[in-house]
N, C-alpha and C positions, 0 to 999 in steps of 0.2 A: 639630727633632730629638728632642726629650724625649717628644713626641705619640707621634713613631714608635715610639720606644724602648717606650713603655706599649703600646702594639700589639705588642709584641714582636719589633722587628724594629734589626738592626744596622746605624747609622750612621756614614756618615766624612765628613768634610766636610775636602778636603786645600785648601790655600791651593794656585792657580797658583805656581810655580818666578816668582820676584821678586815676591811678591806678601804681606801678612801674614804670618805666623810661617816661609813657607816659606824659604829659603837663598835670597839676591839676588846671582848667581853674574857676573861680567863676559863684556862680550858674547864676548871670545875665549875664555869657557869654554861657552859655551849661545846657540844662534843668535837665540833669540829669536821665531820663527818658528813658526805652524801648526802646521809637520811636525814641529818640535823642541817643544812643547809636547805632540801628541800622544804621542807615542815618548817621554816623560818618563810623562807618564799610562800608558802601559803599561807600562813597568819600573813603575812605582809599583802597579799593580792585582796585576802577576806575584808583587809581593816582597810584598805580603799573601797572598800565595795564593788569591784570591778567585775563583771557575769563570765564577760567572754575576752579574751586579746590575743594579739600575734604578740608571739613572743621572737625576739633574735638574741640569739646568743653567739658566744665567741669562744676557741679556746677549751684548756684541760681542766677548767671551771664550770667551763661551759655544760658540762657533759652531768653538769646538774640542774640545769635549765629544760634537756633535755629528757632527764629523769621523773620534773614536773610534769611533763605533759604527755610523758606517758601512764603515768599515775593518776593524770586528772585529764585527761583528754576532752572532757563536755567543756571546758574552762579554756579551751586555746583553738582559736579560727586557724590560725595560717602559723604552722614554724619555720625561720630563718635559720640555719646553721652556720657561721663563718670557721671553714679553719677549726675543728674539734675533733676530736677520736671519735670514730665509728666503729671502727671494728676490731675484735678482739689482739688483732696484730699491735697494732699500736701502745706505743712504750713509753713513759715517762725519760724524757730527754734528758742527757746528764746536766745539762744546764740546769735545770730545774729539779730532778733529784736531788745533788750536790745541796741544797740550800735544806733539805733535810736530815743531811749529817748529825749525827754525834758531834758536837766542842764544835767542828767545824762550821756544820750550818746555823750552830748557833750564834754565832759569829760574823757569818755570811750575812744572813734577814736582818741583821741589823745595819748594815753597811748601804745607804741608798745608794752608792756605783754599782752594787752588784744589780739589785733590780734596774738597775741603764742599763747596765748590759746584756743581764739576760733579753730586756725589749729589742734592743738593738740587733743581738744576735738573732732573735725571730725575724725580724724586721730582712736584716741581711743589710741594712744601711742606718745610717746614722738620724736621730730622729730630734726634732726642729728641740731644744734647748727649751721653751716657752710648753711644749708640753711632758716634755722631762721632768720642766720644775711642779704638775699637778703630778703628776708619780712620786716624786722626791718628797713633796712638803710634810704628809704624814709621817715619813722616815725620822723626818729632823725633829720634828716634836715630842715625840715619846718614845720608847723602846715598845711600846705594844702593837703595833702592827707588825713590826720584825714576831714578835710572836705570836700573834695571831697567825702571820705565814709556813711559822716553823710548824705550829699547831696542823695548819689545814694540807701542806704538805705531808706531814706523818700520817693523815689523816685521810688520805684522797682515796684510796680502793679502787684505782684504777680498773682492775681484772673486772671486781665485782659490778662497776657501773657500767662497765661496756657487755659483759653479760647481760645486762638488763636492757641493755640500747641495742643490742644486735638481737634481742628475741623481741622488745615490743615495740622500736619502731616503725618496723614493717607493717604492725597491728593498727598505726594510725591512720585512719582512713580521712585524712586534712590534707590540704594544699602546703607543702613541704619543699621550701627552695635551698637548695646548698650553694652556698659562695664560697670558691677556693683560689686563695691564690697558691699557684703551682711551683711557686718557687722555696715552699715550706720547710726549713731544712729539719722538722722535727717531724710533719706526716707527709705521705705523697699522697698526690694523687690519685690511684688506683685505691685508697680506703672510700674516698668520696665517690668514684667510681662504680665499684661495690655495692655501695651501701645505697645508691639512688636510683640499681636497677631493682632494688629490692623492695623498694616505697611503690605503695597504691597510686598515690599521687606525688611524683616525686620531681623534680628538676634540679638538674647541674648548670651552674654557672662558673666559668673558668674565668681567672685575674691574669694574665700572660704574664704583668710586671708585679705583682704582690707575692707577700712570702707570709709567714705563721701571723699577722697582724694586719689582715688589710684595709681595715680602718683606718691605718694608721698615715696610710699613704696615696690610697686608690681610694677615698669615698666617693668621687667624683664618678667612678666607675661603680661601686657598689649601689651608690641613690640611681643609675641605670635601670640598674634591673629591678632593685629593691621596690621603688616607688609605683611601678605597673603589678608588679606581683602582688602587694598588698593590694591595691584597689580593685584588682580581680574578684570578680563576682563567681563564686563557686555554681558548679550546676545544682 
């Protein structure tokens, strides 16, 4: 965000609704759910007032960021994808199932080692301690983002949103960059593959040393490519 900022351009980074700084709301107040995640991202984009943005997203969250813009497509210039399910193959990883369990997962979301580890395990290495502790600190304060997780976990429709991303992404006729790092041990390669010979306008960018999180380790490598692509002037 600060690269972009020196490019001069305006940044938000909003925490998903149970997630970080955002409000961990009970499930009889917020479904939890794809479509109640989108339609939250909208009221949120309307009450900035904001016409048009690139959006980047990340991740099996991500693939509701994705869902935005294909549902509002006059609303988004350029999309970023890092590291997200594309296409129908792609599974919820037992890393991340496991924390939807019955007794068990309820148990799990509450426990911030288990979110270290799940990161890490993406990661495929060990992640600097200083940003562990912005993951961690929600954990420690309340039991409601452990359920707000357990909620959005039960709640994610995997099948159903990548139905809808493998029929109308192809339909976005926008400048569409994928960043993948190739070391993913939850998606390979050949989905991002797939899915960006299917795009109008599409591009593959490959991380040789990144795995499911490459924010986390390669930004250096991501502001690369990121920062030209966005400033591309569309025909």
């Amino acid at each position: 965000m600060p690269s972009l900022a020196e490019q001069g351009m305006r940044t938000i980074a909003p925490d998903w609704i149970g997630f970080g700084n955002s409000g961990k709301p009970e499930k009889r107040d917020f479904a939890y759910t794809p479509d109640a995640f989108v339609a939250a991202f909208a009221r949120l984009v309307d009450s900035l007032s904001i016409d048009r943005f690139s959006l980047v997203i990340q991740g099996f969250l991500g693939t509701v960021g994705i869902q935005y813009a294909i549902r509002y497509p006059d609303r988004i210039d350029k999309l970023v994808i890092l590291n997200a399910p594309l296409t129908t193959s792609a599974k919820l990883p037992w890393k991340l199932a496991q924390l939807g369990l019955p007794i068990a997962g309820e148990m799990l979301v509450q426990d911030p080692l288990s979110v270290e580890r799940t990161l890490e395990a993406g990661s495929k290495s060990a992640i600097d301690d200083e940003y562990l502790e912005i993951y961690r600190k929600p954990y420690l304060k309340s039991s409601a983002p452990g359920r707000s997780l357990l909620a959005t976990i039960r709640n994610l429709r995997l099948a159903q949103s990548l139905a809808e991303i493998t029929t109308g992404l192809p339909q976005l006729d926008l400048p569409i960059q994928i960043i993948w790092g190739i070391n993913d041990p939850w998606l390979d390669l050949a989905q991002a593959q797939a899915s960006v010979k299917s795009l109008k306008q599409g591009e593959l960018v490959t991380l040789s040393t990144a795995a499911h999180y490459p924010q986390e380790h390669c930004y250096a490598e991501i502001k690369a490519s990121l920062l030209p692509f966005l400033h591309r002037r569309q025909n």
